[in-house]
C-alpha positions as CSV (number, residue, x, y, z in Angstrom):
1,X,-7.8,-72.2,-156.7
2,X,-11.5,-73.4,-157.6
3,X,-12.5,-72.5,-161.1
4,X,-16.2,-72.1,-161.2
5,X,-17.6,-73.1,-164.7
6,X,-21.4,-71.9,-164.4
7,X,-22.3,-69.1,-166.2
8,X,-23.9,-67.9,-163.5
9,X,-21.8,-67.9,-160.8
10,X,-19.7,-64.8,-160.5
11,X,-15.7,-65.0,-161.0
12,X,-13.5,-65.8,-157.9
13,X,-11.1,-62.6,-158.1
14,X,-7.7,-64.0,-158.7
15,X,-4.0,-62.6,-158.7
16,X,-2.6,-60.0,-160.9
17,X,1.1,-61.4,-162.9
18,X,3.5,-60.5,-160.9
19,X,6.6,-60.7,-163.8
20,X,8.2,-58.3,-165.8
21,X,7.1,-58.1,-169.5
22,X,9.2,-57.3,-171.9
23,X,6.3,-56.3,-174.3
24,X,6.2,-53.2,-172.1
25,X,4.9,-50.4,-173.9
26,X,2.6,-47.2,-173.5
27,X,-0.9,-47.9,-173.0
28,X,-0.6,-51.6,-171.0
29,X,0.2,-52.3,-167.3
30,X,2.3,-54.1,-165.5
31,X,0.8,-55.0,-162.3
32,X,1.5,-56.7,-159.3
33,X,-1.7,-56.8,-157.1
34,X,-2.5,-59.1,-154.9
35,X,-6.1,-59.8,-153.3
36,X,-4.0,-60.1,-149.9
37,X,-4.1,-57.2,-146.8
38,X,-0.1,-58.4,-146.7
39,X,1.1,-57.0,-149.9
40,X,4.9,-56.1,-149.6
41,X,6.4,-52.9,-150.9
42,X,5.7,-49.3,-151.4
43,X,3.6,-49.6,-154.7
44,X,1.2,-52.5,-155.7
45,X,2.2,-51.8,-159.5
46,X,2.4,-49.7,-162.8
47,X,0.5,-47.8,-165.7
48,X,1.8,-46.6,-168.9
49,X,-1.2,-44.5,-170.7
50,X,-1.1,-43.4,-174.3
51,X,-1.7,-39.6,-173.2
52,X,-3.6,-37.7,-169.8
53,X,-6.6,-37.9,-171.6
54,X,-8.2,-40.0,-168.5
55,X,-11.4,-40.4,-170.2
56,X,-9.8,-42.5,-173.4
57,X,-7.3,-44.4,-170.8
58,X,-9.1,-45.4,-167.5
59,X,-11.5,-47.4,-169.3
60,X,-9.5,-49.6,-170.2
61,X,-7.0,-50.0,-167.1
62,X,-10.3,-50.5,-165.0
63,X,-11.1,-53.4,-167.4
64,X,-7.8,-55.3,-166.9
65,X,-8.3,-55.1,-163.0
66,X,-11.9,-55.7,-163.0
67,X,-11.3,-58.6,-164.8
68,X,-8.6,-59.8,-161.6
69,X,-9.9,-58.2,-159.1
70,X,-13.3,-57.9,-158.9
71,X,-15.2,-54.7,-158.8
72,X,-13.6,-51.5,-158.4
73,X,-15.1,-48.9,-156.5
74,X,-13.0,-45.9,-156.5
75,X,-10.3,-44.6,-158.0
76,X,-7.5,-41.5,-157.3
77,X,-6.6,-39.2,-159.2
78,X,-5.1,-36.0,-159.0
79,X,-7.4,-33.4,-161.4
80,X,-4.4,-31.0,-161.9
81,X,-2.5,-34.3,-163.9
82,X,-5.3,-35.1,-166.2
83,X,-7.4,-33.9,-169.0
84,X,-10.7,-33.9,-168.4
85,X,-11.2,-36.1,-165.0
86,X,-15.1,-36.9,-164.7
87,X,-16.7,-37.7,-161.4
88,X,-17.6,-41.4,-162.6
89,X,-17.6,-43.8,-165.2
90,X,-18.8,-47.3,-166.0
91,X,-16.8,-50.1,-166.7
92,X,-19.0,-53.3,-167.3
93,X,-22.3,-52.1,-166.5
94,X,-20.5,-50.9,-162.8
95,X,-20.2,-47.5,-161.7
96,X,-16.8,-46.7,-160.6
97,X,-16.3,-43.0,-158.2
98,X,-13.5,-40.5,-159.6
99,X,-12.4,-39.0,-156.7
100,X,-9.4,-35.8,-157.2
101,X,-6.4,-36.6,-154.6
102,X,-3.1,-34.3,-154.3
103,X,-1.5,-37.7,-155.2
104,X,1.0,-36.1,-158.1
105,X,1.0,-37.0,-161.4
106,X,2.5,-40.0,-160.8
107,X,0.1,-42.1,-159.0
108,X,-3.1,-43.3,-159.1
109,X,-5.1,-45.3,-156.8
110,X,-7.6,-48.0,-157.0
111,X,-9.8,-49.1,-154.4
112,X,-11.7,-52.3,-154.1
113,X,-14.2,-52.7,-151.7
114,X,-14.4,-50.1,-149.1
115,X,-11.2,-50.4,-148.1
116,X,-8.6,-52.1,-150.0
117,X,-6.4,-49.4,-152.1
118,X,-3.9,-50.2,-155.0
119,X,-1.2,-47.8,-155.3
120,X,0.1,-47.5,-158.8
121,X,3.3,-45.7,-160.6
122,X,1.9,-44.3,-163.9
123,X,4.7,-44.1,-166.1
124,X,4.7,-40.4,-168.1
125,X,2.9,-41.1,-171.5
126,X,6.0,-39.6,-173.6
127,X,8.3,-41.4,-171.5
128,X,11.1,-43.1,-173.8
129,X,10.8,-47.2,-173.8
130,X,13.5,-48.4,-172.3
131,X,13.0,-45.9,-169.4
132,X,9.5,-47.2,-169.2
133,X,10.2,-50.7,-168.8
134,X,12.8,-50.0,-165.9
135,X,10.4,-47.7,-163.7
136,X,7.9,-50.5,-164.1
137,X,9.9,-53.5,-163.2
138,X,11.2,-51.5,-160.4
139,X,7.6,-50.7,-159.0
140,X,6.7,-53.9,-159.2
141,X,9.6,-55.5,-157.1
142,X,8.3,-57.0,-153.5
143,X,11.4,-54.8,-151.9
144,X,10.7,-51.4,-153.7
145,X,11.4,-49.0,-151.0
146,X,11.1,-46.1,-153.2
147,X,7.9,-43.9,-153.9
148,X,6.4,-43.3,-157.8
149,X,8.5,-39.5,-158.1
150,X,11.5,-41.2,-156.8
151,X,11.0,-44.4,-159.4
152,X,10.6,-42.0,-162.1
153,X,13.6,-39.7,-161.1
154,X,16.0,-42.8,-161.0
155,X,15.1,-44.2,-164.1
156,X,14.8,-41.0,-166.5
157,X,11.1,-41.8,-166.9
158,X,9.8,-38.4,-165.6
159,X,10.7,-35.1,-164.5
160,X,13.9,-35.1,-162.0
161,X,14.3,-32.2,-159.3
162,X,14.4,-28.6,-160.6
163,X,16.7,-26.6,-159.4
């Protein structure tokens, strides 16, 4: 990869990490992302907010991506999981859509581009750390077969099945 050193010249998007941190905790994310249309398994990646107050938490996910990826356009969201879910916001002076999916309060989805969407496992704010840190790793493995409820159900991150 070229590193372009003019300050005017816009920043080549690069790759997300793809290892596990140990440093895991709410608030950060753990992403595996790549700027390929050949990305391997069922998720792309993982997002521990601090609460489902998507106003206070989306600002600063969008800056971490933004900052790999490039702009984002749009991202997913389903209203019923969040408190307060605007129709837009700006991250670094570039308005990105809200758009409310049935999606479940366990994903969220990021698009770049017009076509090119991120699906990630948010990780239930009060969920307990080590719980956390397995639900993560496993979203971010290239042979995850399993989808973000599953993930969450396996690990003790979220809710399991009632009944």
């Amino acid at each position: 990869m070229v590193i372009m050193t003019s300050s005017d010249t816009p920043p080549v998007p690069r790759r997300l990490p793809s290892g596990v941190h140990e440093a895991v905790r709410p608030g950060c994310a753990l992403l595996r992302l790549e700027t390929t249309e050949s990305r391997e398994g069922v998720l792309d990646g993982a997002w521990w907010p601090r609460s489902r107050d998507i106003g206070a938490e989306l600002p600063a996910l969008l800056s971490a991506l933004v900052a790999h990826l490039g702009p984002v356009s749009r991202v997913g969201l389903d209203a019923s999981a969040w408190e307060g879910l605007p129709t837009r916001i700006v991250v670094d002076d570039h308005v990105v859509h809200i758009d409310s999916f049935p999606v479940g309060d366990d994903t969220v989805l990021i698009t770049r581009g017009d076509r090119d969407i991120f699906s990630l496992l948010v990780v239930p704010p009060d969920a307990a750390l080590d719980a956390a840190r397995a639900a993560m790793a496993q979203a971010v493995r290239v042979d995850n077969v399993s989808d973000a409820e599953q993930i969450l159900i396996d690990t003790g991150s979220g809710r399991g099945p009632v009944g």
